[in-house]
C-alpha positions in Angstrom: -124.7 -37.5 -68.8 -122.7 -34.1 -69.8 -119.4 -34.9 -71.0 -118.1 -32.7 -68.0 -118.8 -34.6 -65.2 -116.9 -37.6 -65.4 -113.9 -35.4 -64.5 -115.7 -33.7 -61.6 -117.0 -36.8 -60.6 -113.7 -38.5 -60.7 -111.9 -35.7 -59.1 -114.3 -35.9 -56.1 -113.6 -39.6 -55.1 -109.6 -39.2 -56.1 -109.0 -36.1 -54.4 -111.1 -37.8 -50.8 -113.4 -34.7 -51.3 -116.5 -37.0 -51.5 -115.5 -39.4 -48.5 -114.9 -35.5 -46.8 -118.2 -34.7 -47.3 -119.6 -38.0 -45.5 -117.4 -37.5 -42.8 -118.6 -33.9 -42.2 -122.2 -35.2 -42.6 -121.4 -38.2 -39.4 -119.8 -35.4 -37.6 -122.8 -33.1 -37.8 -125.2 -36.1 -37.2 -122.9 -37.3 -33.9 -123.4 -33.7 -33.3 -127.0 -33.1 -32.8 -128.0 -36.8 -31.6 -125.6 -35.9 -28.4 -127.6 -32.6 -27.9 -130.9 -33.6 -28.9 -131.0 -37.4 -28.1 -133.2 -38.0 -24.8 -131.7 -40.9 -23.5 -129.1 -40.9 -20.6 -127.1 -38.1 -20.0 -124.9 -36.4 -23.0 -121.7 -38.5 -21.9 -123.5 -41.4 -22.2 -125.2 -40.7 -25.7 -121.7 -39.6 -26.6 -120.1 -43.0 -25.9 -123.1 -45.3 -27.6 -122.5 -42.8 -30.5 -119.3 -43.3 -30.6 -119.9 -47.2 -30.6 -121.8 -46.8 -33.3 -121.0 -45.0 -36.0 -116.5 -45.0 -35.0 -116.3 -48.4 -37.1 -118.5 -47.0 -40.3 -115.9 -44.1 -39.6 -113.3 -45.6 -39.5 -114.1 -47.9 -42.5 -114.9 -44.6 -44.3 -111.2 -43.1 -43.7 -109.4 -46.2 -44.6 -110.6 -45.8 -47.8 -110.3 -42.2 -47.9 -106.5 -43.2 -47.5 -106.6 -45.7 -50.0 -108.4 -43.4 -52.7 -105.5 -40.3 -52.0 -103.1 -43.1 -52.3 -101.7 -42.8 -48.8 -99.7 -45.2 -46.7 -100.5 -48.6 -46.6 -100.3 -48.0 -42.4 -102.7 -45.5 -42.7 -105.3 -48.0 -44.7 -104.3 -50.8 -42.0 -104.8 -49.0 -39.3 -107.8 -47.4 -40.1 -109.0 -51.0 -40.6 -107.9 -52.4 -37.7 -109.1 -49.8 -35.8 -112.9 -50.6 -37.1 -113.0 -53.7 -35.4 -112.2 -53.2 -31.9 -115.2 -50.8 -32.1 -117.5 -52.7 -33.8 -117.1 -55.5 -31.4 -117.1 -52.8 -28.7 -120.3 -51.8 -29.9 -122.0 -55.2 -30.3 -120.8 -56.6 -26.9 -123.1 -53.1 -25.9 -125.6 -54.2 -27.6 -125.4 -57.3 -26.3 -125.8 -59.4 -29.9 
């Protein structure tokens, strides 16, 4: 490995650029599954969607907040926000 990208590498997860670049990658797939999918009608997809992938989302920005060193709230809250969701989207799911 070059002796140069440790500090890139570390400045990617300290800086929240890396969890960025997830985030933009669920908001492009939430994207084109709502236009594209071919079940149900868009609000529909829209709301299974965001059943499933707001917990992994919200997982993903807690520890955004905890890499940038933000709040404690901000960590809490992002965590506490995963589960109502996740259990939102299991009772859907009907597991």
């Amino acid at each position: 490995m070059p002796d140069n990208f440790l500090p890139i590498l570390t400045h990617l997860f300290t800086s929240g650029l890396a969890i960025d670049v997830a985030l933009v990658v669920i908001a492009l797939e939430f994207l084109a599954l709502c236009l594209f999918g071919r079940s149900g009608t868009l609000a529909t997809r829209a709301f299974t969607l965001v059943l499933a992938l707001g917990p992994g989302t919200c997982l993903m920005l807690a520890l955004r907040a905890a890499l940038t060193q933000s709040s404690l709230v901000w960590v809490a809250l992002f965590l506490a926000l995963s589960l109502p969701l996740h259990l939102a989207d299991l009772a859907r799911r009907k597991i």
